[in-house]
C-alpha positions, 0 to 999 in steps of 0.5 A: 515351663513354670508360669513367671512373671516379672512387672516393671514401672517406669521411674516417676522422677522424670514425670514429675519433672514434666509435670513441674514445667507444664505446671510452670508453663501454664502460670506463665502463660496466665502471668506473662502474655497478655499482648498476644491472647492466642499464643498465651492461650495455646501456651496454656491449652498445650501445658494444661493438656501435659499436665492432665496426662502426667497427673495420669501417669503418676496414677498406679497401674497406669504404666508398666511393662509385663513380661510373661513366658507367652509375650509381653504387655505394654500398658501407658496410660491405662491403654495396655497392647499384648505382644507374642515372643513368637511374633517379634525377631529380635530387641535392640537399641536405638538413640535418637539425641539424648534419648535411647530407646529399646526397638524391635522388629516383627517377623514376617509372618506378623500381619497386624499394623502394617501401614504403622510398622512401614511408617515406624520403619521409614522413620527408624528403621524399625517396627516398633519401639519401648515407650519407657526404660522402666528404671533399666538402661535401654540396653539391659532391658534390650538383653532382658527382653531378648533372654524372655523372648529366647526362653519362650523358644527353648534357646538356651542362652 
């Protein structure tokens, strides 16, 4: 089997996009809210936060999807989590509102995260999920992911 290996990067409009309303929020609560110093402070804390984080997201190398002939490598935030082909039965989709989600469940014989997979389970219904689309349909990617893990085995598809 010859070494392959496709990188995807999730869109940066959608980043932006929160970047632009954290930004928003936060001169809002400077400008708006001087009867409650709290709440405004909350307000400015919690957006300020977003901001931080969407600032990182924007950094190169920071999000991406790696699939290779052994597994795939999730990275979001600099924070990457490897997973084997072998240790996942299969991808699907699941929508939650106006979100869609690429999913997945372990195999039996994956022991790591269990309290994470039964609450991740209770929750969906599934063990563990995409965290972007990375620019694709949740569908396509879902079909992407299930050719990679096929190949892996030698299934012909």
């Amino acid at each position: 089997m010859t070494t392959e290996t496709i990188l995807l990067k999730p869109k940066k409009t959608t980043t932006i996009i929160l970047l632009l309303i954290s930004t928003l929020f936060v001169v809002l609560g400077f400008m708006v809210i001087e009867e409650r110093p709290f709440i405004k402070w909350v307000i400015i804390l919690f957006f300020g936060l977003g901001i931080i984080v969407f600032i990182i997201e924007l950094s190169p190398n920071s999000s991406y999807l790696k699939l290779t002939n052994e597994g795939f490598e999730v990275c979001s935030l600099y924070r990457s989590h490897f997973t084997k082909w072998t240790d996942v039965n299969s991808f699907g989709i699941l929508t939650i509102k106006f979100n869609t989600l690429v999913v997945f469940n372990y195999t039996e014989e994956h022991k790591k995260h269990s309290t994470g997979k039964k609450i991740a389970r209770f929750l969906s219904k599934n063990q563990g999920a995409l965290p972007n689309t990375y620019g694709m349909k949740a569908m396509k990617l879902a079909a992407l992911m299930n050719e990679w893990k096929y190949k892996s085995e030698g299934v012909i598809i």
